[in-house]
ZALOFI-412539 format. One record per atom (N, C-alpha, C): residue in one letter; x, y, z. Coordinates in steps of 0.001 Angstrom, whole numbers, plus 500000, padded with zeros to 6 digits. Layout:
REM ZALOFI-412539
aXYZ
...
//
This chain:
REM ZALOFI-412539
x500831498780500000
x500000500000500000
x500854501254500000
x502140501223500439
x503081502457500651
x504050502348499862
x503882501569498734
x504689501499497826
x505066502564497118
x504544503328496938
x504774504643496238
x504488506243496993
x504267505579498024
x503788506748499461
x504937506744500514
x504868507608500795
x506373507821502009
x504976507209503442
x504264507750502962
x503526507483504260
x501626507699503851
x500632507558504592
x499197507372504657
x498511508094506046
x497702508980505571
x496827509498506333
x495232509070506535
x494544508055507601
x493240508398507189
x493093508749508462
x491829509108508270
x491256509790510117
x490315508831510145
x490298508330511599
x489569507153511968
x487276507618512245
x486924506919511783
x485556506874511640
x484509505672512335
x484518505796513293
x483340504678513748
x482558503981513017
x481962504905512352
x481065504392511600
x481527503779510423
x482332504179509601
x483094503843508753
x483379502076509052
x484153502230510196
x484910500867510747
x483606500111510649
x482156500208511425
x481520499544511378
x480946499087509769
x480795499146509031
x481005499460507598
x481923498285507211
x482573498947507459
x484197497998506758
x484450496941507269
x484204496910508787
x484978495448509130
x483804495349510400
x482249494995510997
x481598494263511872
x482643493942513001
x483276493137512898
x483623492157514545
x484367493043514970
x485560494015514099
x486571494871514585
x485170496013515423
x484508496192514721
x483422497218515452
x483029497012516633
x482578495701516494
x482053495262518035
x483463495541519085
x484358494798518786
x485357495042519979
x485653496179519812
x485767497418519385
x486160498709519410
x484827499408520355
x483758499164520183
x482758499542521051
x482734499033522378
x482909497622522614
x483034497335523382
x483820497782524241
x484867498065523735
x486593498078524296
x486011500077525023
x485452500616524465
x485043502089524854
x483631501956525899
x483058500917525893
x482348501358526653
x482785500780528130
x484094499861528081
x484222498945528960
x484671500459529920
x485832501269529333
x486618502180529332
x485863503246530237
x484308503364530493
x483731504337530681
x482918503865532191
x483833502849533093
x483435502515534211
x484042501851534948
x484160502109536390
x484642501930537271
x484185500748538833
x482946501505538151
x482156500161539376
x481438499116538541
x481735497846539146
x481913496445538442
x480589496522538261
x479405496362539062
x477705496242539037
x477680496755537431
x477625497918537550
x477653499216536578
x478269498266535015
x479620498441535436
x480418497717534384
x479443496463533527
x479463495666534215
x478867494186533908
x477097494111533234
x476620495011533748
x474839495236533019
x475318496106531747
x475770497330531558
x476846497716530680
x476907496827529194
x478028495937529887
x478818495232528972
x477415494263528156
x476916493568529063
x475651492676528547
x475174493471528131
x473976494463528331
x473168495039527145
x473674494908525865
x474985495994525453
x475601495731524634
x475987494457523223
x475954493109524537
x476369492216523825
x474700491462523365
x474047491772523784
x472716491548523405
x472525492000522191
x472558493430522142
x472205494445520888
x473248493976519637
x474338493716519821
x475184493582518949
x475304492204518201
x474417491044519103
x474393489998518472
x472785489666518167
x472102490204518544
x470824489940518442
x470483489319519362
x470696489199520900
x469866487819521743
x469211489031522422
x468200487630523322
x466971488499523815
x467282488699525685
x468290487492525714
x468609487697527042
x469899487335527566
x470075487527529137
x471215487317529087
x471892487331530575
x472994486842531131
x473153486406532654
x474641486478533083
x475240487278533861
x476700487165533603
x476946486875535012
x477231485556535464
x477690485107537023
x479630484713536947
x479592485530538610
x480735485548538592
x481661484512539429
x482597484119539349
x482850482738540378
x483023483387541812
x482851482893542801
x482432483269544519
x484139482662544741
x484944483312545567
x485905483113546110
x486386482419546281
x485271481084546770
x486041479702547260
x485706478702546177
x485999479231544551
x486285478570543914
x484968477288543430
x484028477620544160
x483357476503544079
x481623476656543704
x481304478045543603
x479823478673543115
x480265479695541904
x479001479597541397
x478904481002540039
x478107481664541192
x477906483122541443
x476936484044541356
x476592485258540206
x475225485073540703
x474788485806539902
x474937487220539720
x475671487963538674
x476150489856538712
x475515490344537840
x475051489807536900
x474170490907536264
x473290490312535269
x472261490687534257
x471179489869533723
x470161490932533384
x469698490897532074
x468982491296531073
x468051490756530205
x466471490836530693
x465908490257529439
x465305489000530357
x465346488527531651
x465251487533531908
x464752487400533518
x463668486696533721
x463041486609535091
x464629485747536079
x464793486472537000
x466138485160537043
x465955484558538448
x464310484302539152
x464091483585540254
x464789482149539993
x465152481694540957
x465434480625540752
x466941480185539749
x467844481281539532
x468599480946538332
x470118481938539261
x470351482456540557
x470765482961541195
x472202482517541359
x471862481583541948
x473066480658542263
x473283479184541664
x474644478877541398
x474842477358541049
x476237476980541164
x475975475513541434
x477863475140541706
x478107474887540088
x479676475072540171
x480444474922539027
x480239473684538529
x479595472602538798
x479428471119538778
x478271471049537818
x477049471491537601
x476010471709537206
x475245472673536072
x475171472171535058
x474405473397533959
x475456473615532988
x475007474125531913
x476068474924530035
x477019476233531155
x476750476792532456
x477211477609532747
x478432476855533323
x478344476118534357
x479308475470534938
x480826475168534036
x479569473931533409
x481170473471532429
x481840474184531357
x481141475344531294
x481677476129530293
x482879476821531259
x482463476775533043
x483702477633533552
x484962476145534025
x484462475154533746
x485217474443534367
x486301474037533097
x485813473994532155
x486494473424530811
x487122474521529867
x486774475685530392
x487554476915529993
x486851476991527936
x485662476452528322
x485264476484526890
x483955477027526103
x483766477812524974
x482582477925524575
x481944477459524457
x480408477133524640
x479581476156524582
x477862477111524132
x477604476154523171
x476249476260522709
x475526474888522440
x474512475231523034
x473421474234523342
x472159474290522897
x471215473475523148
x469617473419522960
x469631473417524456
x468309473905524908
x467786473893526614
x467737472599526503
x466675472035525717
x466396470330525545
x467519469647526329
x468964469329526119
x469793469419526227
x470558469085528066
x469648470401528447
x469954470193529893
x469740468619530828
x470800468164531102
x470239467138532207
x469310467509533645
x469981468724534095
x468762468961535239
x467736469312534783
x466418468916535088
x465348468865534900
x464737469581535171
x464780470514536454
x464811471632536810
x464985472700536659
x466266472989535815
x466560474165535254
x466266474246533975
x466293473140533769
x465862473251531397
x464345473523531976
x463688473077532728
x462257473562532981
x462057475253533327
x462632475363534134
x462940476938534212
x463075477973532832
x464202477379532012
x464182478206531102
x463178477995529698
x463002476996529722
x461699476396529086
x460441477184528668
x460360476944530390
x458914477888530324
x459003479920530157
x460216480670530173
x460529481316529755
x460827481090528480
x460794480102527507
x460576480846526527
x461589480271525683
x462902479672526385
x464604480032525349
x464441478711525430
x465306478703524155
x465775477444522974
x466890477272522900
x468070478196522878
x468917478321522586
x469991478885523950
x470988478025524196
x471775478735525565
x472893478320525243
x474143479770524965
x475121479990525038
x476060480747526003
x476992479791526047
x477689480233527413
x479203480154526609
x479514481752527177
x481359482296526933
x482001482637528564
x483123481626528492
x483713481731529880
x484525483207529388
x484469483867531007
x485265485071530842
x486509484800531585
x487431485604530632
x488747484524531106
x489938485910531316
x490870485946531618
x492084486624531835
x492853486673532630
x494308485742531966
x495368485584532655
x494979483980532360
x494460483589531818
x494107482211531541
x493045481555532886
x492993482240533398
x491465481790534800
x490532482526534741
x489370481670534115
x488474481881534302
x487617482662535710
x487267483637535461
x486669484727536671
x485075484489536796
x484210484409535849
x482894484219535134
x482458483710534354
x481333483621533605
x480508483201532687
x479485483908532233
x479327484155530855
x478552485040530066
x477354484130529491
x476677484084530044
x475296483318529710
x473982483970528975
x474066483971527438
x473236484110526550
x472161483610526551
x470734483889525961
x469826482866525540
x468718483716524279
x468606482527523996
x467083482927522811
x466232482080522480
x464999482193521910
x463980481762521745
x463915481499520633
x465100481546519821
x464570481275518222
x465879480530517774
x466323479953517111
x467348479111516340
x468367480012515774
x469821479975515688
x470834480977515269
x471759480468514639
x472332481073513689
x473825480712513034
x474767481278513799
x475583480266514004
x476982480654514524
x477849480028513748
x478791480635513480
x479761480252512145
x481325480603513782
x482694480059513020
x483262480696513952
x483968481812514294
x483624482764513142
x483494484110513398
x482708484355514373
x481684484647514354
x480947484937515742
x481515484323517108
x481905482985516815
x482470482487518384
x483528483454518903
x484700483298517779
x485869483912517924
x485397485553518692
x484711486470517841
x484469487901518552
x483404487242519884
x482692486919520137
x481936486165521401
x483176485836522548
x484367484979521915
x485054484307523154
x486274486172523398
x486239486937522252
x487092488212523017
x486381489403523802
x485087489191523121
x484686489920524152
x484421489979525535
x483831488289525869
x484410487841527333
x485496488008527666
x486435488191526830
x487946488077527729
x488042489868527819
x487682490909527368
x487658491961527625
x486866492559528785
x485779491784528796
x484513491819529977
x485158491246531021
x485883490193531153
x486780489604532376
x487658490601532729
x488868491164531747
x489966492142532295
x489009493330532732
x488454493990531770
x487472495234532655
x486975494725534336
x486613493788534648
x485706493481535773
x486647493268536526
x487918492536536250
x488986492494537629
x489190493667537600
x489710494794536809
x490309495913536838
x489125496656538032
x487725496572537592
x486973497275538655
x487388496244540338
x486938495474540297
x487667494782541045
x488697495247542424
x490014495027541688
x490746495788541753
x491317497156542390
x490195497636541731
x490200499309541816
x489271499873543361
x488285498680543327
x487139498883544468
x487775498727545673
x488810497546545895
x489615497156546784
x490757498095547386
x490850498847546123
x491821499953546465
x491265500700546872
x490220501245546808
x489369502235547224
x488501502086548543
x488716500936548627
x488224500210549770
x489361500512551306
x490975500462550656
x491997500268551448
x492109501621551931
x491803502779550682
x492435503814551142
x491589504471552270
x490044503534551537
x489262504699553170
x489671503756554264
x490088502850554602
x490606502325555385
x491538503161556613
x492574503368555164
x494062503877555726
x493454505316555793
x492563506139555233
x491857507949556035
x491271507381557429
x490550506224557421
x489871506376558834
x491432506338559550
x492411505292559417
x493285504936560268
x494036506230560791
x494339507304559610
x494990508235559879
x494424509908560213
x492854509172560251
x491938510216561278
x492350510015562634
x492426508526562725
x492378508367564478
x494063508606564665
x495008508728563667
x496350508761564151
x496850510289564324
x495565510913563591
x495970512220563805
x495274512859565210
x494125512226565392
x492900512546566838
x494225512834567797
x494933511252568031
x495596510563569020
x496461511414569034
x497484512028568028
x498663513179568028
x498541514322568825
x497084514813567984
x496268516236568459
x496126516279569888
x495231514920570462
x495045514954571856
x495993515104572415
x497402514055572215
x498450513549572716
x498919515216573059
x499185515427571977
x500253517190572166
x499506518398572527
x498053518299573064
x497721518770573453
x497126518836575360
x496864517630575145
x496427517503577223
x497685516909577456
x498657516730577152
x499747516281577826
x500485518029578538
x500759518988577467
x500752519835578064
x500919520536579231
x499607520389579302
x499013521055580988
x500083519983581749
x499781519103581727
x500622518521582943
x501694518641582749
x502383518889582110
x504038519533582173
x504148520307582670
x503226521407582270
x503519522812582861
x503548522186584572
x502416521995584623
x501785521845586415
x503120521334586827
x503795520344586398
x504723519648586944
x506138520450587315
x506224521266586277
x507347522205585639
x507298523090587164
x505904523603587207
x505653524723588488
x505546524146589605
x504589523168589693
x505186522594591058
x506442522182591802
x507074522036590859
x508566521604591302
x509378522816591480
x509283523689590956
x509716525115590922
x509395525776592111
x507996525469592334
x507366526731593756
x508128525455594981
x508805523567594819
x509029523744595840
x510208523503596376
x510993523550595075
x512307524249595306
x512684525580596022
x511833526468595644
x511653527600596524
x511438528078597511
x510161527273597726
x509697527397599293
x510144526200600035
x510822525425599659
x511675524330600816
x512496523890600414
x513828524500599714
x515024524197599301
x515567524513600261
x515477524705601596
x516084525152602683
x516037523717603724
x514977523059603604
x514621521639603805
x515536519887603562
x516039520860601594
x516443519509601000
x517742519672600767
x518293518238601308
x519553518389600986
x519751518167599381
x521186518103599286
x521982518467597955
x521200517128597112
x520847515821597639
x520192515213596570
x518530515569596304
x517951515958597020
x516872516604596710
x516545517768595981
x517393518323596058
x517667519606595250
x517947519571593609
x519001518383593693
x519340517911592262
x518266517540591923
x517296516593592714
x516371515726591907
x514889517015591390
x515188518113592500
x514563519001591538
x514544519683590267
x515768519864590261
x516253520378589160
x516100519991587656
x516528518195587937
x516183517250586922
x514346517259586785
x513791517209587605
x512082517254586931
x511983518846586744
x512229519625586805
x512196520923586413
x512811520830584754
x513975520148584536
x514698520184583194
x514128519210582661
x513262517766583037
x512686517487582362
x511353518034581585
x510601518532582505
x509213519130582586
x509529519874581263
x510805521150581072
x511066521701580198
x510881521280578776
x511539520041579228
x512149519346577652
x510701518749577079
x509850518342578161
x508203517803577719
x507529518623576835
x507459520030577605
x506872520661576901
x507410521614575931
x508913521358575674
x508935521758574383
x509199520723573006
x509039519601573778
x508878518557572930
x507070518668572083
x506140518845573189
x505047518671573163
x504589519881571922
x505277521313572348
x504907522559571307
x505637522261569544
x507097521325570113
x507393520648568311
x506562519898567732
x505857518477568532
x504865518151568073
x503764519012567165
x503218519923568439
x502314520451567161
x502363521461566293
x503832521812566161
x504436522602564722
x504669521662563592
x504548520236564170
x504957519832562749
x503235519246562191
x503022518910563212
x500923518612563066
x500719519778562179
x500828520770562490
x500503522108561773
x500764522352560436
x501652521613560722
x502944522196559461
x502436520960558535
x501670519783558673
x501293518752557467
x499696519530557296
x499223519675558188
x497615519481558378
x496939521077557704
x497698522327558615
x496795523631558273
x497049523970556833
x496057524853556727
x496238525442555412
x497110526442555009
x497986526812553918
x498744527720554167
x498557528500553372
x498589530181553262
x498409531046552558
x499639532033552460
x499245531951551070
x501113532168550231
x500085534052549773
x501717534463550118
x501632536154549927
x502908536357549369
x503278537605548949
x504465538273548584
x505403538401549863
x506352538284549820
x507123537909551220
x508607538449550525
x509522539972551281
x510594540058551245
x511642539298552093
x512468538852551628
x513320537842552695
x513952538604553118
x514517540119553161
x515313540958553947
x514336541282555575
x512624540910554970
x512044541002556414
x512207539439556884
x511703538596556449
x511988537499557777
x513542537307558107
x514541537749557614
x515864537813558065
x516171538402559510
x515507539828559103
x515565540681560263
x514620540170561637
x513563539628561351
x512617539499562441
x513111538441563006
x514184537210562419
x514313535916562993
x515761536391563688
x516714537368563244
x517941537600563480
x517313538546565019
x516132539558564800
x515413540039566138
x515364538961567295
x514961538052566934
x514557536717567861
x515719536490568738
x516922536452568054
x517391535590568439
x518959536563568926
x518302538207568939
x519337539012569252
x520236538995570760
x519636538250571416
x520006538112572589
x521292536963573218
x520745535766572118
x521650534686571815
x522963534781571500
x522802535955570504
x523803536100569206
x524859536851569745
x524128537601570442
x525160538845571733
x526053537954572477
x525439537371573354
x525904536501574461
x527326535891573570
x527036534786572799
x528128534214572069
x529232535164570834
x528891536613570774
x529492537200569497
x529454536889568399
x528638536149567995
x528459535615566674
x527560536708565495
x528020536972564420
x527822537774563545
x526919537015562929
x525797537879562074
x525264537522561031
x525420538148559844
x524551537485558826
x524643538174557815
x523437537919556935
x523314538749556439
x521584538797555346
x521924539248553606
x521878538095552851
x522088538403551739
x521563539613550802
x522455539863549994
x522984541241549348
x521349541321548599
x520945541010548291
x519313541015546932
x517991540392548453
x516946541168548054
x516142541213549024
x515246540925547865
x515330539641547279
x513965539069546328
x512354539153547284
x511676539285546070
x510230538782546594
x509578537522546251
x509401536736547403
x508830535344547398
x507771535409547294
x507155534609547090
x505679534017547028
x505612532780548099
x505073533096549359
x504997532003550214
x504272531774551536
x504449531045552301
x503524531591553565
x504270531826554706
x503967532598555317
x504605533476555583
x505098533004557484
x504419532511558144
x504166531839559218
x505161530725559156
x505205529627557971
x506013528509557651
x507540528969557497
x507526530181556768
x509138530434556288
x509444531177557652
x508868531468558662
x509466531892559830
x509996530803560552
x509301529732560485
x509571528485561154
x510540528189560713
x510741527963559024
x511771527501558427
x513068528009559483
x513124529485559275
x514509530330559384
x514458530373561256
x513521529990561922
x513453529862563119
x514282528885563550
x513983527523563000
x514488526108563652
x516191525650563272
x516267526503561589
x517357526348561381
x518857527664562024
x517810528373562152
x518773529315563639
x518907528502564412
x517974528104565472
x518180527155566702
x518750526165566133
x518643525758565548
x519926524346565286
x521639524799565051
x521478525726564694
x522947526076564321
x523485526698565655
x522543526943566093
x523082527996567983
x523384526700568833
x522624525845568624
x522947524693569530
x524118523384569285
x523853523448567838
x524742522076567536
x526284523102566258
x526299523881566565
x527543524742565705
x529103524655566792
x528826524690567979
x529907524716568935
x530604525683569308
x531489525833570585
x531601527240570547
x532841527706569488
x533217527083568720
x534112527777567446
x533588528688566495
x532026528346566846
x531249529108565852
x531041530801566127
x531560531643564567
x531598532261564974
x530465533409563847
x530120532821562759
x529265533420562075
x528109532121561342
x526945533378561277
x525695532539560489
x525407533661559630
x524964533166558653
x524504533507557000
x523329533065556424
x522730533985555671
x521315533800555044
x521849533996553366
x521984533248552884
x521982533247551368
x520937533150550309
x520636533657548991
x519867533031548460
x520662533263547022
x519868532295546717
x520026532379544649
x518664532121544253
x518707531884542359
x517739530949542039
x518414530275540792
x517141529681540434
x517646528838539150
x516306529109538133
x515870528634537086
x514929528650536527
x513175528193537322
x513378527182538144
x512233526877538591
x512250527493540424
x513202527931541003
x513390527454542384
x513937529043543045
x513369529501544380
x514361530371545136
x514572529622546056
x516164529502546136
x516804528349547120
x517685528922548328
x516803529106549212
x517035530094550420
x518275528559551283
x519036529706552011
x520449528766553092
x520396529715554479
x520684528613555734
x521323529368556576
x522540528481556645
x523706529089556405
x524825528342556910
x525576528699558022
x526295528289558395
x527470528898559721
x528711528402559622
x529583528411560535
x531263528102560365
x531735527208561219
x530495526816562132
x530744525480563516
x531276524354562783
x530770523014563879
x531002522128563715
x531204521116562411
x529593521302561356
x529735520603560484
x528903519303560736
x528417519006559591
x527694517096559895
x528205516303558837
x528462515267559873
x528841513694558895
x527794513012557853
x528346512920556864
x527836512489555207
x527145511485556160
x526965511066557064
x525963509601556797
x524951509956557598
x524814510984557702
x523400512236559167
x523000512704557724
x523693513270556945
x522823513870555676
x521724513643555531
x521072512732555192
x519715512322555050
x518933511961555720
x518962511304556881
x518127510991558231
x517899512040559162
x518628512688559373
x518360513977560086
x516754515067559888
x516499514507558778
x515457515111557977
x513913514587558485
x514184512977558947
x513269512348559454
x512729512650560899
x511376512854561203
x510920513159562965
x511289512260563511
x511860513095564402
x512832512258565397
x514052511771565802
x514784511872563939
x516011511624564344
x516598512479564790
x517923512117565413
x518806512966565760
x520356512823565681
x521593513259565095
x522598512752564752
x524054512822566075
x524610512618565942
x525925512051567444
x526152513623567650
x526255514858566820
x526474516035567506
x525266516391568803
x524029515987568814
x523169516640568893
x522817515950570925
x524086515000570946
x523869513991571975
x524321515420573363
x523502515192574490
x523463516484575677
x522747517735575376
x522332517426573543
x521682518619573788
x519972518969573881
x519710519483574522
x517426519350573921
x517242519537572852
x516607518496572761
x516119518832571350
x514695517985571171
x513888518304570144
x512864516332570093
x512899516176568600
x514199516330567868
x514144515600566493
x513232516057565330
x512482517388565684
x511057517329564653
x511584518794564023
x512726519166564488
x512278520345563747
x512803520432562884
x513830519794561791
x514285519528560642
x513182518513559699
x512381517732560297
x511346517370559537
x510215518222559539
x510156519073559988
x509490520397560390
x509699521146558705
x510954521506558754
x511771522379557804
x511357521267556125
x511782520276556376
x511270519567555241
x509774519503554448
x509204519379555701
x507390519274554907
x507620520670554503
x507410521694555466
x507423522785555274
x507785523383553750
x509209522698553168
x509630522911551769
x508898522135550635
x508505521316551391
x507460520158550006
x506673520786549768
x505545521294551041
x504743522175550555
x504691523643550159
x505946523979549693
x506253524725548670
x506413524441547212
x506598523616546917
x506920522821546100
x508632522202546020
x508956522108546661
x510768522102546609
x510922521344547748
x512135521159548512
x512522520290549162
x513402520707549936
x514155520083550859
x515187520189551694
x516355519588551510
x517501520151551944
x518795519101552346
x519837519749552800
x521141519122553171
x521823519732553666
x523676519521553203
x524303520651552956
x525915520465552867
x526797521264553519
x528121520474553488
x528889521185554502
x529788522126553787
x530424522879554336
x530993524558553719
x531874523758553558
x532660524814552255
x533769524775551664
x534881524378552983
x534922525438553755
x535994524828554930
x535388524135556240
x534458524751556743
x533691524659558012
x532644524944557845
x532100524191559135
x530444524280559015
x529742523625558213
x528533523903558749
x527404523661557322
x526043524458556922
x525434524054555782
x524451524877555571
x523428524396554708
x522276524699555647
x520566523671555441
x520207524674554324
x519539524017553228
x518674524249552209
x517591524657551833
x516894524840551616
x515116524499551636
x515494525441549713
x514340524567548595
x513868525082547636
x512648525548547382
x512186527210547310
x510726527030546860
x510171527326545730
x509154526820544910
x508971526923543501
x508712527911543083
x508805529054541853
x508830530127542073
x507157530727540754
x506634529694540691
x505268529501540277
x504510530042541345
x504477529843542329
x503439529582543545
x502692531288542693
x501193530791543460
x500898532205543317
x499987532696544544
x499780534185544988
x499447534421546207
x498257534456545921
x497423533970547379
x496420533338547675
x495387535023547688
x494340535841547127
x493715537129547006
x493483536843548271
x493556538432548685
x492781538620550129
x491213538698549867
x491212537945551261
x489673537841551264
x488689539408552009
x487661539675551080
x487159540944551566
x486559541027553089
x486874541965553506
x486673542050555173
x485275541457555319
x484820540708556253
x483718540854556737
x482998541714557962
x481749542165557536
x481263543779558356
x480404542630559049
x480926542886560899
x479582542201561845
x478667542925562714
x478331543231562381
x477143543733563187
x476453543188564495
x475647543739565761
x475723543089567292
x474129543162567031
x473449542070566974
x472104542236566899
x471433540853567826
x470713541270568665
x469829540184569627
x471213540015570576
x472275540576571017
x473225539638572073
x473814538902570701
x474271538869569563
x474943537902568824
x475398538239567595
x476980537857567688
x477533538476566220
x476819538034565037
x476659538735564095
x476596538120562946
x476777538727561553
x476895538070560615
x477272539117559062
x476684540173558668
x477400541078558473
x475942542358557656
x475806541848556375
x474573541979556430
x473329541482554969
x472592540667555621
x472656539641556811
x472329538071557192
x471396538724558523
x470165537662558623
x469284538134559595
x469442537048560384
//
C-alpha cells in the first residue's frame, strides 16, 4: 500500500469501521464502553446490554465465580426473570462446564440434564443457551450466559468475537475489582489516619498542661523548701524541672509539625530581607551573648509564600545552628540564589559541620545525629523544615561549607501564586449575637 507513498493518512471513523469490518466494530465499542466505568455492578449490566444488541439475543446472565472457587453468582442479567437461576455450583448446567472446561459452549435447553433448570428456562421461553467463559490471565473469573427463543447461526466468526469479548469483559471486571479494593483500602488507611491524627492532636495537646503543672510545682518547691532539702533533693529538683522543660517543648514541636502537614497555608508576597531581620530580632540576645555575627544576603527578592512557615523555616534552622555549631562558631549567614524553577534560600554557619551519613536521616521526625547527643532537642524540627519545603513545592537538604560548618537548604517553587485577600467581613451586634451584615 506504501509502495509509492512515504507514508498514509486516514482519520479514523466509527462508523466507517463499522462498515468495513463488523467484529473489529464490536470490539472497538466494546473496548470504549468497557473504558467508561469503574464500578463492576455498573460495568457488567453495561457490557451485557451491549452484547445483546450487537448479536441479536433476547437475554442474558453474567455470574461471577464466589471466592472459594466453588459457586457462580449471579452479577448481572437482562431480558430475563432470574428467580430461581441465582446461584449454582460449578458442577452443574452449560454455565458450569463452560467455567470448568475453559470452553465455549452452545446448546439446545432440551439438552439440559437437570430437569429443573431446562424447565425453568423452558417455560421462559429460550431454545437456545450459550455460554462464553470470561477469562484473563488464563482463569476463568465468570461466565457470560446468553439465551434465545429462536434458532441461530453461529459460524466461527461469531464464536471467535463472542470468546474476546468475554475476555475483555473479564479484564474490565477484575480491573473494577481491583480498583474497588483499592478504594476500599484507602478509606481504610483515612479512617486509620483520622484516628492517628485525633491521638497526636490529643496527645500534644492535654499532655501539656501537665508539664507545665509539673514544671511549676517543682519550681514553687524548690523555693519554698530548698532550705529543707539536701543536695540530693535539690538535684532531683532540678532534673524534673529540666525534664518538665524538655516535655513541653517537645510537646509545642509536636504540634508545629501537626501544623505544618495538616493547616492550610496562605502564600503572599514575602521580602526575605524582612523574615531575616525578624528571625535575626529573635534571636538578638543569643547572638550577643556568644558574638556571633550575622549576615543577610545582598538582593532582598520577593517570594511568594507563607509566611508563618518560612518563619519556622529560618526559626528552627537558627536554633539548630546555635545549639549544635559549637563554641568555634563564629558566624551565620542567610543566602539566596535561584535557578529557573526554584528560590533556594540557606542558613549556613562556620561550627562544627555534619557527617555524610546524618545527611539524610536527620530530615526524618525524630532523628537525631551524634552532635546533637546532651543537647534538647525532640528531632522534629528539621522534619518540620522539610514538609514545610514540600509544601512549597521544593525540598530540603543539607551540605557542609567549603571549609567549616554547614548549611541547610530548603527550595521554593517560584510559580506559587498568592492566595487574594479575602474581603473584610462587616459584623454587626444584633439580639446579644455576632453576625454578618446582609444576614438576619
Amino acid at each position: 500500500m506504501l509502495t509509492h507513498k512515504k507514508y498514509i493518512s486516514i482519520p479514523f471513523s466509527k462508523k466507517k469501521l463499522g462498515k468495513r469490518n463488523r467484529s473489529l466494530s464490536i470490539l472497538y465499542n466494546m473496548s470504549e464502553l468497557l473504558s467508561t466505568f469503574t464500578d463492576r455492578r455498573r460495568l457488567l449490566n453495561g457490557a451485557l446490554e451491549r452484547v445483546l444488541e450487537d448479536f441479536d439475543l433476547e437475554a442474558g446472565r453474567i455470574y461471577l465465580v464466589e471466592e472459594n472457587g466453588r459457586h457462580l453468582f449471579l452479577a448481572a442479567h437482562s431480558g430475563i426473570e432470574t428467580s430461581g437461576l441465582e446461584k449454582m455450583d460449578l458442577d452443574e448446567g452449560f454455565s458450569g462446564k463452560a467455567a470448568r472446561t475453559k470452553s465455549f459452549i452452545a446448546q439446545y435447553v432440551t439438552d439440559l440434564k437437570d430437569k429443573k433448570r431446562r424447565s425453568l428456562l423452558e417455560n421462559r421461553g429460550f431454545k437456545i443457551i450459550i455460554c462464553v467463559p470470561l477469562m484473563t490471565m488464563n482463569r476463568v473469573i465468570g461466565v457470560m450466559n446468553l439465551a434465545s427463543s429462536r434458532s441461530i447461526e453461529l459460524d466461527q466468526e461469531k464464536v471467535d468475537i463472542l470468546t474476546q469479548v468475554g475476555n475483555q469483559i473479564a479484564v474490565a471486571a477484575e480491573n473494577a475489582r481491583l480498583n474497588n479494593e483499592l478504594q476500599e483500602k484507602i478509606r481504610h488507611l483515612d479512617q486509620k489516619k483520622e484516628m492517628i491524627k485525633y491521638f497526636a492532636y490529643s496527645m500534644a495537646h492535654d499532655l501539656k498542661s501537665p508539664a507545665i503543672g509539673i514544671h511549676g510545682f517543682s519550681r514553687r518547691l524548690k523555693e519554698h523548701s530548698g532550705g529543707n532539702l539536701n543536695a540530693r533533693g535539690t538535684k532531683y529538683c532540678d532534673e524534673i524541672i529540666s525534664l518538665a522543660d524538655h516535655m513541653v517543648m517537645l510537646l509545642d514541636q509536636m504540634n508545629q509539625y501537626i501544623a505544618t502537614k495538616e493547616a492550610p497555608f496562605h502564600f503572599e508576597c514575602i521580602r526575605l530581607h524582612e523574615i531575616a531581620d525578624t528571625i535575626f530580632s529573635e534571636f538578638a540576645v543569643r547572638l550577643e551573648e556568644r558574638s556571633i555575627k550575622v549576615l543577610k544576603p545582598a538582593s532582598n527578592p520577593e517570594i511568594i509564600g507563607d509566611r508563618a512557615s518560612l518563619l519556622r523555616v529560618f526559626r528552627n534552622l537558627m536554633d539548630n545552628a546555635l545549639k549544635y555549631g559549637g563554641s568555634k562558631m563564629h558566624e551565620i549567614k542567610v543566602d539566596y540564589e535561584q535557578d529557573e524553577r526554584f528560590h533556594i534560600l540557606a542558613v549556613s554557619d562556620d561550627g562544627t559541620g555534619i557527617e555524610d551519613k546524618d545527611k539524610e536521616k536527620i530530615f526524618n521526625a525524630f532523628s537525631r545525629n551524634g552532635t546533637s547527643r546532651g543537647t534538647a532537642g525532640s528531632g522534629l524540627g528539621l522534619a518540620i523544615v522539610k514538609e514545610i519545603a514540600a509544601r512549597h513545592g521544593g525540598h530540603a537538604w543539607v551540605e557542609n561549607g567549603t571549609a567549616r560548618g554547614v548549611s541547610f537548604n530548603i527550595s521554593i517553587a517560584r510559580d506559587l501564586q498568592p492566595v487574594p485577600s479575602a474581603s473584610p467581613v462587616r459584623l454587626r451586634f444584633t439580639n446579644q449575637k455576632f453576625s454578618q451584615a446582609g444576614e438576619d
